[in-house]
N, C-alpha and C positions, 0 to 999 in steps of 0.2 A: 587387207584393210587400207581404208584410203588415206588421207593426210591426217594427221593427231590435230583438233583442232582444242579450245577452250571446252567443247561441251563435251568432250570425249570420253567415257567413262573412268574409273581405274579399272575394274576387271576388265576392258576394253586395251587400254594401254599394258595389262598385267600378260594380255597375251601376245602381246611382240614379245621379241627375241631378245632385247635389251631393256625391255619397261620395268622390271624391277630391281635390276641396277638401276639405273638411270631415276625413279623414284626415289632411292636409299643414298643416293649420293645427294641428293638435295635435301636429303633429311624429310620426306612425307610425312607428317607426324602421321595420317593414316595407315602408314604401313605397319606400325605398331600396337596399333587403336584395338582392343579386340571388339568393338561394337562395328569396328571399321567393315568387320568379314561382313554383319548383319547386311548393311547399305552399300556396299564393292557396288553393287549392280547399278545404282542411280548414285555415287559420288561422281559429279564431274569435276576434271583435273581445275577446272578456272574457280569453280568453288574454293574448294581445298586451297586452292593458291591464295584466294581472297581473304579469306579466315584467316589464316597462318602468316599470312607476308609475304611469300615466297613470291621470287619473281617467275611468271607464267611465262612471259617472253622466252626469256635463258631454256627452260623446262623442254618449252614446245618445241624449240631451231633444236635442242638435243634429241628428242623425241623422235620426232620428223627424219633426223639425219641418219641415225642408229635404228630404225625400226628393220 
C-alpha cells in the first residue's frame, strides 16, 4: 500500500499492521459505530476526521510512519 493519504479508506488503513491501534488510540468514533462495518469500504479517514474534530494531520504523519 502506498502512502496513507486523506482519501484513504478505513478498511484500507484497517489492513496495515498498525491501523487499528493507531485508529483506537485517537479515539475513531467509527471504530465503534456498528453502521460503521456497513460503509468501512467508502469511509475516508479525512471525512471521519472532519465530522468528529480529530486532527487528520497527527493521524496521517502516525499512519504513514507505523504502516
Amino acid at each position: 500500500m502506498g502512502k496513507i493519504t486523506e482519501k484513504t479508506t478505513l478498511e484500507k488503513i484497517l489492513e496495515t499492521k498498525k491501523g487499528a491501534e493507531i485508529l483506537s488510540k485517537y479515539s475513531v468514533p467509527c471504530m465503534s459505530c456498528p453502521m460503521a462495518s456497513f460503509e468501512i469500504s467508502k469511509l475516508e479517514i479525512g471525512q471521519v476526521c472532519k465530522m468528529y474534530g480529530l486532527n487528520l494531520e497527527k493521524i496521517l504523519n502516525e499512519l504513514n510512519i507505523l504502516k
